[in-house]
C-alpha positions in Angstrom: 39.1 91.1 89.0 41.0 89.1 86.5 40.5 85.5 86.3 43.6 84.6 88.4 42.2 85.9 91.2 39.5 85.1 93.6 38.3 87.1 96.4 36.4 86.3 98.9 36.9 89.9 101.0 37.3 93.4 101.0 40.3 93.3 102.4 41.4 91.2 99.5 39.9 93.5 96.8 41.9 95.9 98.9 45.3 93.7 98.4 44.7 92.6 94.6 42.6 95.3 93.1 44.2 96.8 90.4 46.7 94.3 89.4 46.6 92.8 86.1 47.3 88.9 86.7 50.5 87.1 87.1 53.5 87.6 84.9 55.8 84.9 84.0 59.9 85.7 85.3 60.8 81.8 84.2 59.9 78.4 82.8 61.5 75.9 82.3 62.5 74.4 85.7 60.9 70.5 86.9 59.9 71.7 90.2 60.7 75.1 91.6 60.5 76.1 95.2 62.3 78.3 97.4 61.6 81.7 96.4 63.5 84.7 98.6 64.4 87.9 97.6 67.8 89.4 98.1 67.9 92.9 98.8 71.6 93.9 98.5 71.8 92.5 95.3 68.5 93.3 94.1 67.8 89.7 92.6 65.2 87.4 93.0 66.7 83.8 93.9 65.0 80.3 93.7 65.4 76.5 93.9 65.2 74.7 90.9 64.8 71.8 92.4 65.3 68.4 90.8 68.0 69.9 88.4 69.7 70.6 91.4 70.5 74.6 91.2 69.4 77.5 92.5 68.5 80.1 90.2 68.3 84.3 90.0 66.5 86.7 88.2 66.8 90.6 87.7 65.0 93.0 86.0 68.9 94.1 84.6 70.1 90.8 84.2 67.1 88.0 83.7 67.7 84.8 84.3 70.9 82.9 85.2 72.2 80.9 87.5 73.0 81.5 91.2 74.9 78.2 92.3 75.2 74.5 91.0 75.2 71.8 92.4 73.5 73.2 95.1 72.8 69.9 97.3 69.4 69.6 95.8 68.3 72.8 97.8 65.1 73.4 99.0 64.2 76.4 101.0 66.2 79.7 100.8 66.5 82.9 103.3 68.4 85.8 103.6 70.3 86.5 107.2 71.1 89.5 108.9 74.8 89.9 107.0 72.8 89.7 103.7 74.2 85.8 103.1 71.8 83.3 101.8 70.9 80.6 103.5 70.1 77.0 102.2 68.0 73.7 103.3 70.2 71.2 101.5 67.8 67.9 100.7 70.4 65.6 99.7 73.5 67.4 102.2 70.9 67.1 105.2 72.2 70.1 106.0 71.5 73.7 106.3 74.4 76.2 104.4 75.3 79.3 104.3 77.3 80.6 101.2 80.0 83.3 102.1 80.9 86.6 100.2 83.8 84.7 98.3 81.4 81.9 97.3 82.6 79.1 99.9 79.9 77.0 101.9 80.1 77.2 105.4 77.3 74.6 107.3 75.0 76.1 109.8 73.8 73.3 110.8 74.2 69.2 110.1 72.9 67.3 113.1 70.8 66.7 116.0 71.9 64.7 119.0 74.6 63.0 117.4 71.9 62.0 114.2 72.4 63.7 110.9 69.1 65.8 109.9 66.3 64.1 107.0 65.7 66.1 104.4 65.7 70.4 106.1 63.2 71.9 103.7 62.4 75.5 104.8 64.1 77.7 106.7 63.6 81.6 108.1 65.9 84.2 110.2 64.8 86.2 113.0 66.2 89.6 113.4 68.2 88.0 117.0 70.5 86.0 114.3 68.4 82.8 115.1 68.1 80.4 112.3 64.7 78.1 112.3 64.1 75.4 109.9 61.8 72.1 109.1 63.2 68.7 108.6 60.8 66.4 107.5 61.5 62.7 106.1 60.6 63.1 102.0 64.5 62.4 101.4 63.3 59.4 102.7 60.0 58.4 101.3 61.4 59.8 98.0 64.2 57.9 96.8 66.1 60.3 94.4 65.7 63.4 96.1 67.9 62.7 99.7 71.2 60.8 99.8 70.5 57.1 99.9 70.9 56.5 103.6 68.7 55.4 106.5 67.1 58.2 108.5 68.9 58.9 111.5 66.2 61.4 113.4 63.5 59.6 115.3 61.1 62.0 114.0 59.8 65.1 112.0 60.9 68.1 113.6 61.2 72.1 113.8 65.0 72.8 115.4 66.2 76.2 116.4 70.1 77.5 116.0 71.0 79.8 118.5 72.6 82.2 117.0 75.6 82.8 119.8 76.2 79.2 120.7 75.3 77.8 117.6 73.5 75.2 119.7 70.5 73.2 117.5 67.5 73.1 119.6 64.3 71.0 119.1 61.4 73.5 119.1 58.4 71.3 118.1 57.7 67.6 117.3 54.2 67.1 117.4 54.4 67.6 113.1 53.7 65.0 110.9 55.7 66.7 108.3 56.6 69.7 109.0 57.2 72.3 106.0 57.0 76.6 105.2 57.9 78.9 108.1 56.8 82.1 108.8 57.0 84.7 111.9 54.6 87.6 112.0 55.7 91.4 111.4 56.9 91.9 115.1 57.5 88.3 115.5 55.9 87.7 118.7 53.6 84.6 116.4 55.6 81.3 114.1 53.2 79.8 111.3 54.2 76.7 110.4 52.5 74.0 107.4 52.6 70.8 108.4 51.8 68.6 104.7 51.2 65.1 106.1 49.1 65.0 103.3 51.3 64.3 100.9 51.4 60.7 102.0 48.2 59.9 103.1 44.5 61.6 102.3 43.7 61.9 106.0 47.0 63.6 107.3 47.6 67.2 108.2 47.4 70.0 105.5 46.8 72.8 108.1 49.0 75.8 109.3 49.9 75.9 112.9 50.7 79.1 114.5 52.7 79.2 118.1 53.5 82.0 120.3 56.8 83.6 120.5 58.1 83.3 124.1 61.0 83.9 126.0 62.4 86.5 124.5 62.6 84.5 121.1 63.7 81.0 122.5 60.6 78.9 122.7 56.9 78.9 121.4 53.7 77.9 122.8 50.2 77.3 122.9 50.1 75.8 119.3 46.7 75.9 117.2 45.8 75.3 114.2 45.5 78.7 112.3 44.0 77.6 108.7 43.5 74.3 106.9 44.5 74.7 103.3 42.7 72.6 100.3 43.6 71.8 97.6 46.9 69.3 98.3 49.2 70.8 101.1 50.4 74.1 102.6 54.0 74.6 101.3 56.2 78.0 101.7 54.2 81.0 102.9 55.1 84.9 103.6 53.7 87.9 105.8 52.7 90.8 104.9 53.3 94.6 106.9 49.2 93.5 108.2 50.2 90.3 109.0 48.1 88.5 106.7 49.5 85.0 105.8 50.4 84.3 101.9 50.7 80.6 101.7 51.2 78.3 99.1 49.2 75.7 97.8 47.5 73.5 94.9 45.7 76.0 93.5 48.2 79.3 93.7 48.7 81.3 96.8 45.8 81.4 99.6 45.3 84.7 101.5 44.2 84.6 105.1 43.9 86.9 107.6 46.2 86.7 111.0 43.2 84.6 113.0 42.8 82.6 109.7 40.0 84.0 107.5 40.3 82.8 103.7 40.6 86.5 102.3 40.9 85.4 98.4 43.2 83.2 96.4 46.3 84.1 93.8 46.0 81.3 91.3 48.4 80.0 89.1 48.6 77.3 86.5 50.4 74.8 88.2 50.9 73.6 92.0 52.7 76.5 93.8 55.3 75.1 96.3 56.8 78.7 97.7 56.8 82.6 97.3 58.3 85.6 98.4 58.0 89.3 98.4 60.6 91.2 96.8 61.6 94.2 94.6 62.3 98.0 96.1 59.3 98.0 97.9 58.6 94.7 98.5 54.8 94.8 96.8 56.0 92.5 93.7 54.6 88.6 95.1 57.1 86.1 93.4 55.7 82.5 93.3 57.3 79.4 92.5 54.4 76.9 90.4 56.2 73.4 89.4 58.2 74.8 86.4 57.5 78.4 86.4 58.1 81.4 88.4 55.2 83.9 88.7 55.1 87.8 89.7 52.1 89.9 90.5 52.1 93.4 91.7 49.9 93.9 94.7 49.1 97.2 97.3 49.8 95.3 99.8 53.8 94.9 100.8 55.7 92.1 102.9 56.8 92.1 106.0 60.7 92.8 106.8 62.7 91.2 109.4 62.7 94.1 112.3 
């Protein structure tokens, strides 16, 4: 296999074998992260972070980009109407940005408090919006507003996608980061990258049953502990193996957390995302590049 991958399975060879490496799709950027692919408009779309834009690429068009400023945006989704949705660092807020270009919040606080720092966020196909709010908008200065932190803790909230209610869901993180469900959705992953602020802390994905029809998850365990740094954004595939990444590229497990093989990539990957027609083109956001890689394997679609 080419030296940017590293396989330790034949389920991996299986997933990798034949592709070339990783193509570059940008430089440029300080620290990119929030890869999602948007199918009606066929671009791939991604937070450049510290500049304080998101950005887009297409095979027709290359590189432009999508909005700025864009509230330091973090993690990006897609919802059922084919809107983007955005974790806003500095807005402690979550966004959604209408056909005619307006922003419309989803989401600002929780019991009265106004959110951290949201930082990833995912759809399920009920219209329910999930998303992480850990505190780096605190513990780094110039990426969050300047003001005190008004949550008494690092959660994962639900938005009910009726009531519009925000719902605690978990709040046993240290800092809770990437989201994931699994193809039929009846399992959340979630990182938690403590880590970052202390050797000792978390750098582990937890996984949690889906219960109650898609309002509450249970029995949490830790699914796969991810060296080096810290678990960041992370994808399913149509197998349910867990793409997540990490220091050293993307890291491959299986759904009851067997290392199948490693993506690398030059730099620290923070987030990635399946995308093109047939969703078997990997997109991965490293620090100040964006990657590609074709793969046989394809990601998972919202049911």
């Amino acid at each position: 296999m080419p030296e940017s991958f590293e396989s330790f399975s034949p389920e991996f060879q299986r997933i990798a074998g034949g592709a070339r490496g990783v193509d570059l799709v940008s430089d440029g950027m300080i620290f990119s992260e929030g890869t999602t692919w948007h199918p009606r408009a066929g671009v791939l779309i991604w937070s450049d972070f510290f500049n304080d834009r998101i950005m887009q690429w297409s095979e027709s068009g290359g590189v432009g980009v999508f909005r700025q400023p864009a509230g330091r945006a973090n993690g990006n989704t897609i919802d059922r109407e084919g809107l983007v949705v955005s974790c806003e660092t500095s807005g402690r807020r979550i966004v959604r940005e209408e056909e005619d270009g307006s922003l419309v919040p989803v989401a600002e606080r929780y019991r009265g408090g106004r959110f951290t720092s949201p930082n990833d966020v995912v759809v399920k196909s009920d219209g329910s919006i999930w998303f992480t709010d850990p505190d780096y908008g605190v513990l780094i200065g110039e990426i969050g507003d300047g003001r005190m932190q008004e949550q008494d803790r690092n959660r994962l909230y639900r938005v009910d996608p009726v009531s519009g209610e925000v719902e605690s869901m978990c709040e046993e993180f240290d800092k809770p980061n990437g989201l994931a469900f699994s193809p039929d959705e009846s399992v959340l992953y979630a990182g938690d990258s403590g880590r970052t602020h202390g050797e000792f802390r978390n750098h582990h994905v937890m996984s949690f049953d889906v219960t109650e029809g898609g309002r509450a998850i249970e029995n949490p365990r830790v699914v796969a502990v991810v060296d080096p740094v810290v678990p960041d954004g992370m994808r399913v595939d149509t197998d349910g193996n867990l793409y997540v990444a990490a220091g050293d590229g993307v890291q491959v497990f299986s759904p009851a957390g067997d290392m199948l093989g490693k993506i690398r990539t030059p730099e620290v990957a923070a987030n990635c995302a399946f995308g093109m027609s047939d969703y078997q083109t990997l997109f991965i956001a490293a620090t100040t590049c964006v990657w590609k890689v074709r793969l046989n394997a394809a990601g998972a679609r919202r049911p």
